[in-house]
C-alpha positions as CSV (number, residue, x, y, z in Angstrom):
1,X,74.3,38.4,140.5
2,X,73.9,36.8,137.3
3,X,71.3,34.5,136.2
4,X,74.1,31.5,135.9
5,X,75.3,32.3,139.2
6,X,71.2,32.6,140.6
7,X,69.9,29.1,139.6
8,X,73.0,26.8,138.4
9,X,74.7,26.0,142.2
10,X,70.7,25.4,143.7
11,X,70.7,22.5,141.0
12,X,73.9,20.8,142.0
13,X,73.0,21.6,145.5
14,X,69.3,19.9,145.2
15,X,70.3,17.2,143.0
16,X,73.7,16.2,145.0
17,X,70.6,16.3,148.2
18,X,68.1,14.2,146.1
19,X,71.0,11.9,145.3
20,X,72.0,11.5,148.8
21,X,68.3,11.1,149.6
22,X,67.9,8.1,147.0
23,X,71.3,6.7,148.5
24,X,69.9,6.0,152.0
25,X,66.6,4.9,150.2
26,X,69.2,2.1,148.5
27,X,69.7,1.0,152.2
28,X,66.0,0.5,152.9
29,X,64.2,-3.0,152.7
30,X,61.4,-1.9,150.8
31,X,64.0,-0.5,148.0
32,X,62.7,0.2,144.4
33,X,59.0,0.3,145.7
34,X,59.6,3.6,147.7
35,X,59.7,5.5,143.8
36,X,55.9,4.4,144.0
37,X,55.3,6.2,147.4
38,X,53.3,9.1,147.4
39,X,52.8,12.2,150.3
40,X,49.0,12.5,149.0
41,X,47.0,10.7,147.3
42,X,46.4,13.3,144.8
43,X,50.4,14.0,144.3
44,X,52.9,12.5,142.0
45,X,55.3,9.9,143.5
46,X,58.8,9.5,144.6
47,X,59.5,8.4,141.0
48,X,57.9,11.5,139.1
49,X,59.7,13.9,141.7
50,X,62.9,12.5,140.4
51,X,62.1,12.8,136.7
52,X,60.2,16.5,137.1
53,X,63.7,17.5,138.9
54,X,66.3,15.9,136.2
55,X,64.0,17.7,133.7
56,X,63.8,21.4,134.9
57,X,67.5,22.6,134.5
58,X,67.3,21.9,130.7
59,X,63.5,23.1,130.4
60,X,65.0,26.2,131.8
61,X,67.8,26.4,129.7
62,X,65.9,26.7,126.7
63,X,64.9,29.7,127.9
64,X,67.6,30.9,129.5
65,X,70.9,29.6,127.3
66,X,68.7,29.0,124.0
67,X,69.9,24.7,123.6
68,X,67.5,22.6,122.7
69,X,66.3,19.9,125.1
70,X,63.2,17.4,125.6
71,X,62.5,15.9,128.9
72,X,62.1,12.3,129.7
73,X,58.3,11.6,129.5
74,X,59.1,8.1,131.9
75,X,59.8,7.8,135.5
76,X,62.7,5.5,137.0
77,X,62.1,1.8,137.5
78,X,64.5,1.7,140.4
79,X,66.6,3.7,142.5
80,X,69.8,2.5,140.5
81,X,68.1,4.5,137.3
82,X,67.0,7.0,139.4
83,X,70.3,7.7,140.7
84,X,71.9,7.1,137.4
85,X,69.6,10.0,135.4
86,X,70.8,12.4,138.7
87,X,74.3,11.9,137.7
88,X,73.8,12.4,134.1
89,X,71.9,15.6,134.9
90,X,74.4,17.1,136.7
91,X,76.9,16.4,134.3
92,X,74.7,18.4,132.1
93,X,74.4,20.9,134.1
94,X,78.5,21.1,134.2
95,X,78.5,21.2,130.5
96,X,75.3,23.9,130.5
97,X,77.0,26.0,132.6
98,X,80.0,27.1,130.1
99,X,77.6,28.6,128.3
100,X,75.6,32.4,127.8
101,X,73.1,32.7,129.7
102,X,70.8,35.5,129.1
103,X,70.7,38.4,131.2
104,X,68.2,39.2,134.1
105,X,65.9,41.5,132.2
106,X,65.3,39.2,129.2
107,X,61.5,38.3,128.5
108,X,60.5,35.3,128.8
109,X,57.2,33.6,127.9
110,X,56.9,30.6,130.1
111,X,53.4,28.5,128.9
112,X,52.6,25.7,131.0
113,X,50.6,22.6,130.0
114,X,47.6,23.8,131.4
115,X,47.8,26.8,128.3
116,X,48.2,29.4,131.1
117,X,50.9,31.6,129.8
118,X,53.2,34.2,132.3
119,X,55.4,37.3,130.7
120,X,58.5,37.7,133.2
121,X,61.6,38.7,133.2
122,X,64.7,36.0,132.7
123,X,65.1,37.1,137.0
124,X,61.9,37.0,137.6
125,X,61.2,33.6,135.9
126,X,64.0,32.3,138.0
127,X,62.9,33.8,141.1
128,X,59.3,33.4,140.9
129,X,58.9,29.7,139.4
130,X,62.5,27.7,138.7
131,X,63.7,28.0,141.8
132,X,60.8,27.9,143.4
133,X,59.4,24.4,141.4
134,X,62.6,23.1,142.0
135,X,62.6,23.7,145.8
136,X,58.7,22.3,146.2
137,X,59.8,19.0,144.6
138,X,62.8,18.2,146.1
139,X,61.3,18.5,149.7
140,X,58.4,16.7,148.0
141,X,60.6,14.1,147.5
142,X,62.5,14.4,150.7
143,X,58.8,14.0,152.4
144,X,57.8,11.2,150.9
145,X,60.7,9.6,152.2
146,X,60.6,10.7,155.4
147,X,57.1,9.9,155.3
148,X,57.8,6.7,154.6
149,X,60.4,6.0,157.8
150,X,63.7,6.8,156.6
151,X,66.3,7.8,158.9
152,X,66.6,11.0,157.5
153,X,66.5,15.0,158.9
154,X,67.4,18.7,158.2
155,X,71.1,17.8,157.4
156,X,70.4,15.3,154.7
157,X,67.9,18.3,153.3
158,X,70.6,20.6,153.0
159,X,74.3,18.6,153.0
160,X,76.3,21.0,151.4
161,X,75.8,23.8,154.3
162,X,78.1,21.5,156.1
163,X,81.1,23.4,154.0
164,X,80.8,26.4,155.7
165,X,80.1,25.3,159.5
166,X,82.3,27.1,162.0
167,X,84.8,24.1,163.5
168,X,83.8,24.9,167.8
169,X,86.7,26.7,169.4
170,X,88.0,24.8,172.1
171,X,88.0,26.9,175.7
């Protein structure tokens, strides 16, 4: 499998959930003030989630297409925005994905803010930390909300399995 085909359908899949996510949140009386909801004290809110995930596909496509991109430094105001920078992410994403990527046994330096710095492979890097970071804070953000009362459960988590259920046979 290539590296394209690895990471670029779990970011349309997560951010089409995350979208969905914010959509019901739209619904909610307490609206905007949910992107200031937190799961732990100590953790970044709803409204950090959602700028961390429109930000990691193009941080990782530096490394693994060679654009240039720098990430949005400030959180959404409201659900509208939030839900707006989604969309324009994933239309990203759509243009991102006509490119080269580089192949699985590239290096890759990845040096996080901290100044810790990792030597991986361009599979391993996907494997080990894009995915996984981008999995963490989208059910980050899907537990804030649910810790916060929304209607919401496994299907609204993972919405596009619905395209390969199995329609019941009738007896």
């Amino acid at each position: 499998m290539s590296v394209k085909d690895q990471i670029v359908p779990v970011w349309k899949q997560m951010l089409g959930t995350l979208d969905g996510l914010l959509a019901k949140a739209e619904t909610d009386q307490r609206g905007d003030a949910l992107l200031e909801t937190k799961l732990a004290d100590d953790m970044h809110p709803l409204s950090t989630q959602v700028r961390f995930l429109c930000n990691m596909p193009g941080e990782a496509m530096v490394r693994l297409a060679g654009i240039e991109f720098t990430s949005s430094e400030d959180d959404p105001k409201t659900l509208s925005e939030a839900r707006e920078r989604i969309a324009a992410t994933r239309a990203q994403i759509d243009g991102w994905s006509k490119l080269d990527f580089v192949t699985g046994e590239t290096a890759i330096e990845l040096i996080l803010p901290n100044g810790m710095t990792f030597d991986l492979s361009a599979a391993e890097y996907i494997r080990d930390w894009a995915l996984a970071q981008y999995y963490f804070h989208t059910v980050t953000a899907y537990s804030i909300l649910r810790k916060e009362g929304l209607a919401i459960g496994k299907i609204d988590y993972v919405p596009y399995m619905m395209r390969y259920m199995r329609q019941p046979v009738e007896a």
